[in-house]
C-alpha positions as CSV (number, residue, x, y, z in Angstrom):
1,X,46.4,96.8,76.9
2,X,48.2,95.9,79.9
3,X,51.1,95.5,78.6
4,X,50.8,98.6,77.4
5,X,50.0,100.6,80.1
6,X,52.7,98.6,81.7
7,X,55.5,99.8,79.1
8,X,53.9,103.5,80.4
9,X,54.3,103.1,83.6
10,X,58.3,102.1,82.7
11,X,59.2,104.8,80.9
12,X,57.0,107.8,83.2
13,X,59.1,105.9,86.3
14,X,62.5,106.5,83.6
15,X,61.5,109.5,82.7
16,X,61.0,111.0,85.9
17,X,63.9,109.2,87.6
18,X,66.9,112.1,88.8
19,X,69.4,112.5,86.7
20,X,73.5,112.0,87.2
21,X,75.0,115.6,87.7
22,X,77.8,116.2,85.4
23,X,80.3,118.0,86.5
24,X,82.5,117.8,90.0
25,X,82.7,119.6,93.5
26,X,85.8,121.2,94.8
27,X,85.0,121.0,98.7
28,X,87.7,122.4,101.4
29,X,88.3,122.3,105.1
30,X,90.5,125.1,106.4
31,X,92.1,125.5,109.5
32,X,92.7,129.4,110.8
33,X,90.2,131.1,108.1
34,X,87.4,133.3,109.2
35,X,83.9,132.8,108.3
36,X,82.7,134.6,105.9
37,X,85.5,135.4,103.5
38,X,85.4,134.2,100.3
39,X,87.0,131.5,98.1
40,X,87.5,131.8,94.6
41,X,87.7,129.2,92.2
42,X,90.3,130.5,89.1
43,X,91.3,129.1,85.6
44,X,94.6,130.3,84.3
45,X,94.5,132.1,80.4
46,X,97.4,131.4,77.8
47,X,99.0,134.7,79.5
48,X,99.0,133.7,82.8
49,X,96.3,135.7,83.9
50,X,94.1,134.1,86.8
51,X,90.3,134.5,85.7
52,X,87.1,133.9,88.4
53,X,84.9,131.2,87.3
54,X,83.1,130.7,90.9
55,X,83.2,131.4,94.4
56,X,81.5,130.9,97.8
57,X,82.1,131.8,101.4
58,X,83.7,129.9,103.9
59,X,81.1,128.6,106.7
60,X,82.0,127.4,109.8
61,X,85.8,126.7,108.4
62,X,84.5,124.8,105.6
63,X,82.9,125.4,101.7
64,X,81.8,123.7,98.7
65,X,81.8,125.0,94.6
66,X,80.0,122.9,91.7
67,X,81.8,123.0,88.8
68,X,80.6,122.1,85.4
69,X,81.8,119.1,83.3
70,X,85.4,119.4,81.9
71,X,86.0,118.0,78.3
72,X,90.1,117.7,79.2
73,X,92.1,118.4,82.5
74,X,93.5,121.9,83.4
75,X,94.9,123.8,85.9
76,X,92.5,125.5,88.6
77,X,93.6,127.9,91.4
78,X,92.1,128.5,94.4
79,X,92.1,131.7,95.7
80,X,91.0,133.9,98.7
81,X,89.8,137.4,99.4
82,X,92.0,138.4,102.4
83,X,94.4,135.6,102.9
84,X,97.3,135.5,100.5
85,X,98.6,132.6,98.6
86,X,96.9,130.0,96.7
87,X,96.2,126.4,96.0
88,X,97.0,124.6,92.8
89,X,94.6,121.5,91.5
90,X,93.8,120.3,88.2
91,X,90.5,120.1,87.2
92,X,88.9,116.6,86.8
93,X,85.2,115.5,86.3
94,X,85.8,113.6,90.3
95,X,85.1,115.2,93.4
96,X,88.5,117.0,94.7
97,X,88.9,117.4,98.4
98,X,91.2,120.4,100.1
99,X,92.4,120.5,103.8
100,X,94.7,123.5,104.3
101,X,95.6,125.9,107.2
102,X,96.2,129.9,106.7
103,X,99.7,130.6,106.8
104,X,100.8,127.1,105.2
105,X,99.2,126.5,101.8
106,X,102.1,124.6,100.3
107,X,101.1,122.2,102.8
108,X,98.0,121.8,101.4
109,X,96.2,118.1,101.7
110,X,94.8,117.4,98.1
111,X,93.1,114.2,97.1
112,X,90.5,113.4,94.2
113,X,90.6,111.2,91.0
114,X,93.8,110.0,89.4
115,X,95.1,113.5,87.8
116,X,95.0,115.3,91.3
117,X,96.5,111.8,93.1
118,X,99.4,112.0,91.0
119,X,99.8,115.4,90.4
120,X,99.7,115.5,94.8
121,X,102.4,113.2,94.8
122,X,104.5,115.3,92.2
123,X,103.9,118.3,94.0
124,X,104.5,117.2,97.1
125,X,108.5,116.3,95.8
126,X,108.8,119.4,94.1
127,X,108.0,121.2,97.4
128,X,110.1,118.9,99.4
129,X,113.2,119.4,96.9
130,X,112.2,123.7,97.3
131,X,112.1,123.9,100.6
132,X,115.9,122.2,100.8
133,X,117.1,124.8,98.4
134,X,115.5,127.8,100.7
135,X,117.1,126.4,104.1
136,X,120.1,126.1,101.8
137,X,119.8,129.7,100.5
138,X,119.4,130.8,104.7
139,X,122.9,129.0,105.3
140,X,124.4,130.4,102.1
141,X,123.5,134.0,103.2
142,X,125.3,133.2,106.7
143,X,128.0,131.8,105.3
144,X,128.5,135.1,103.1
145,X,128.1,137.2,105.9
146,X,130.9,135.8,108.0
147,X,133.1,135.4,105.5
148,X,133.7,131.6,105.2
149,X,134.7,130.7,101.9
150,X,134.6,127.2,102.2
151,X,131.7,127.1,103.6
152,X,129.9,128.5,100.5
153,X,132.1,126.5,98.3
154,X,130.1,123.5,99.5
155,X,126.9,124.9,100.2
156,X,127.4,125.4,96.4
157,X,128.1,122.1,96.0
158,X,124.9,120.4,97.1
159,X,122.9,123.4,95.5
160,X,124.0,122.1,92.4
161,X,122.9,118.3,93.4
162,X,119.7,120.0,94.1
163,X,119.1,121.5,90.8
164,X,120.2,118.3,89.3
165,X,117.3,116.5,91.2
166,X,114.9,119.1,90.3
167,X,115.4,118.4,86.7
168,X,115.3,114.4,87.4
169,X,112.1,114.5,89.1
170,X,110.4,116.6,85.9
171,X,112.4,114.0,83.9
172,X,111.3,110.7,86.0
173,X,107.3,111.8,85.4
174,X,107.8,113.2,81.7
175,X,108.7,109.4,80.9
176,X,106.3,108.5,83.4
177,X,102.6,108.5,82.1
178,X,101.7,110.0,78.5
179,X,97.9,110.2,79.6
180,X,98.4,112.6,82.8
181,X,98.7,116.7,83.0
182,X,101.2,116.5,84.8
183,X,103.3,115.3,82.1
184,X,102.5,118.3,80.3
185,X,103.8,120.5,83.5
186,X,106.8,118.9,83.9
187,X,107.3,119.9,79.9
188,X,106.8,122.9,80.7
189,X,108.8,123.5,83.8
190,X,111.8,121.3,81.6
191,X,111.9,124.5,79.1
192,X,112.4,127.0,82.1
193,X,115.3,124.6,83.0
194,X,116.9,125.2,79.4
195,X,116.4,121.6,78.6
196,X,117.4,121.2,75.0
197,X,114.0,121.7,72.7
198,X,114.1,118.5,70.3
199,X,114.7,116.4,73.4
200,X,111.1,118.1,74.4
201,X,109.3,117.8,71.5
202,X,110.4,114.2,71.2
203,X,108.8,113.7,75.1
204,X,105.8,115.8,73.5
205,X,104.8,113.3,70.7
206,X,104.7,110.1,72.6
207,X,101.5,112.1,74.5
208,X,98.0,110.6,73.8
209,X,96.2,112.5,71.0
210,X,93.7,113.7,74.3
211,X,96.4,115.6,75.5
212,X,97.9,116.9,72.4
213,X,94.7,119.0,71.7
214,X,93.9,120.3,75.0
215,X,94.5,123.9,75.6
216,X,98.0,123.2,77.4
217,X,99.1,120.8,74.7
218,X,98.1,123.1,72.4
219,X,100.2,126.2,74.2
220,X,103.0,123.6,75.0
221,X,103.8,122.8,71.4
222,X,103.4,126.5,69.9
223,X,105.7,127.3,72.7
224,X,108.1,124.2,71.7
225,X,107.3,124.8,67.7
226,X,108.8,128.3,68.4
227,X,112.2,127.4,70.3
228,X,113.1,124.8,67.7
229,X,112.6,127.8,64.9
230,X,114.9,129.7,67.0
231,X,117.2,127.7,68.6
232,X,120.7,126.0,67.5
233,X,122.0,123.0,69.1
234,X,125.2,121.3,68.9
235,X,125.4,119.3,65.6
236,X,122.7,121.9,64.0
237,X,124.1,124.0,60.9
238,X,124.7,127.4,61.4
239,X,122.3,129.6,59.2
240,X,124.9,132.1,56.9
241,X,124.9,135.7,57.8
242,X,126.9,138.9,56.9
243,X,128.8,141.6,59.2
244,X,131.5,144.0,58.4
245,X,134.6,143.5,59.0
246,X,137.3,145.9,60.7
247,X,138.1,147.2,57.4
248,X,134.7,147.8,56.8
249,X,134.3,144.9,54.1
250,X,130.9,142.9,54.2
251,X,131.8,139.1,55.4
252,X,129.6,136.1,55.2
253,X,130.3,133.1,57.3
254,X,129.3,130.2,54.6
255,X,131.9,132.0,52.0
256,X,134.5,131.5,54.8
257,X,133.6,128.1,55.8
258,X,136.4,125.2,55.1
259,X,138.9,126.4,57.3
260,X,138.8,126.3,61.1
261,X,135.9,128.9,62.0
262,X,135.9,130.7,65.4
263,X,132.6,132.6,66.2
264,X,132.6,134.5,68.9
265,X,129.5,137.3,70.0
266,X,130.2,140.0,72.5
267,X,129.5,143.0,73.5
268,X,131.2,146.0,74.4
269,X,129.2,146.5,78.0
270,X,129.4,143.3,78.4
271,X,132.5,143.1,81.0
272,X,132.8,138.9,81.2
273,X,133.2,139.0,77.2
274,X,135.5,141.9,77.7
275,X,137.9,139.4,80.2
276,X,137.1,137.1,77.4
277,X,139.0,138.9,75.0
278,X,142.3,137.8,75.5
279,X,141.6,134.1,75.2
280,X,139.9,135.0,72.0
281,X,143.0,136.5,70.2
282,X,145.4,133.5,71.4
283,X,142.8,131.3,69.6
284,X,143.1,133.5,66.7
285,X,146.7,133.6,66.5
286,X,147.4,129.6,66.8
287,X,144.5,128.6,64.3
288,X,144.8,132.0,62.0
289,X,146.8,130.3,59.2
290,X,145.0,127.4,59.4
């Protein structure tokens, strides 16, 4: 008997012991922000549309949401009611800590579990790298205005090395870890850049099979699925089609195939493919006969 009452005893001291909460806290300390106005905690939709989930107001330049468990990362966007601009996290079940003044949210301090601690760090570069090509952009302008050529010439010039380093950095962390987000950002970012789709969808399958079947691997490869069904690369055949010719007479491109093939598309409003013109008809005339 008194080991029974003992096992009771157990499990009413179990049963009544407080459970782990599930979920995670976004807490924030901001510099410059009144009391009382409000912060909004936002998930972003397929279309881009920012959508409430929670919010609170900010007491004595400080405030705290619960959030409730998340099966997979995502992105989160903290808002405000009368301050513009925003701060970009990614949801994790850790607690995530903001420090941020008005005025200068792309400084933002951000620091949580291991998707916001690297995602901070990728931010941080990416913001780094921007801010270079706006001072560059402010010298460019000047330069225009006073008329110095060279100036712009090289101003030009390092723009270019700046572009190219944007696209290395998405590169570097695409390569970098196939378990994080932010792999799947820099994907995404790579396709704005006009990086070439199979190259992509070859980064995209070496993702775990977690991230492949999140919502944003699931948007990412429709949105990849969808380029590669619409886009040619070099090397990639040519799908046959029909146009009229001058004379009027329906001409397909695979019946003409076999001989050297010049394809050019232009349009009459368009005034570079006008210029173009010329250099079109001395290609014509020196492979013509061939």
């Amino acid at each position: 008997m008194k080991k029974i009452l003992g096992l009771i005893t157990v499990l009413v001291a179990f049963s009544c012991a407080p459970k782990k909460e599930e979920g995670f806290k976004v807490s924030g300390t901001l510099k410059g922000f009144e009391d009382g106005e409000t912060v909004y905690i936002n998930q972003v939709s397929n279309s881009g549309r920012m959508v409430p989930v929670d919010s609170t107001s900010i007491k004595e330049g400080k405030f705290e949401i619960s959030l409730p468990k998340v099966e997979s990362s995502d992105y989160s966007v903290i808002t405000f009611s009368d301050t513009r601009g925003n701060i970009l996290l990614l949801s994790e079940n850790e607690a995530i800590t903001v420090e941020a003044e008005k005025g200068k949210l792309q400084e933002r301090k951000l620091s949580g579990g291991k998707v916001n601690a690297i995602f901070s760090t990728f931010y941080d570069r990416v913001i780094e790298l921007a801010n270079q090509q706006r001072e560059l952009s402010e010298q460019n302008q000047k330069a225009r205005v006073e008329g110095d050529y060279q100036e712009q010439v090289r101003l030009s010039k390092v723009n270019d090395s700046l572009q190219k380093a944007q696209k290395e950095l998405r590169l570097e962390y695409v390569k970098k870890d196939p378990q994080s987000l932010v792999n799947i950002m820099a994907i995404a970012e790579l396709m704005n850049m006009q990086e070439k789709p199979k190259t992509l969808y070859g980064y995209f399958k070496e993702l775990t099979p977690q991230l492949k079947e999140s919502r944003l691997g699931k948007l990412i490869q429709e949105n990849l699925e969808e380029s590669l069904a619409t886009t040619n690369e070099v090397g990639d055949e040519v799908e046959d089609f029909s146009a009229p010719s001058p004379e009027g007479t329906p001409l397909s491109l695979k019946k003409n195939l076999g001989k050297v093939t010049l394809l050019d598309f232009w349009a009459s409003w368009c005034k570079p493919c006008r210029y173009e013109n010329p250099n079109v008809v001395r290609v014509y005339n020196k492979y013509h006969d061939k």
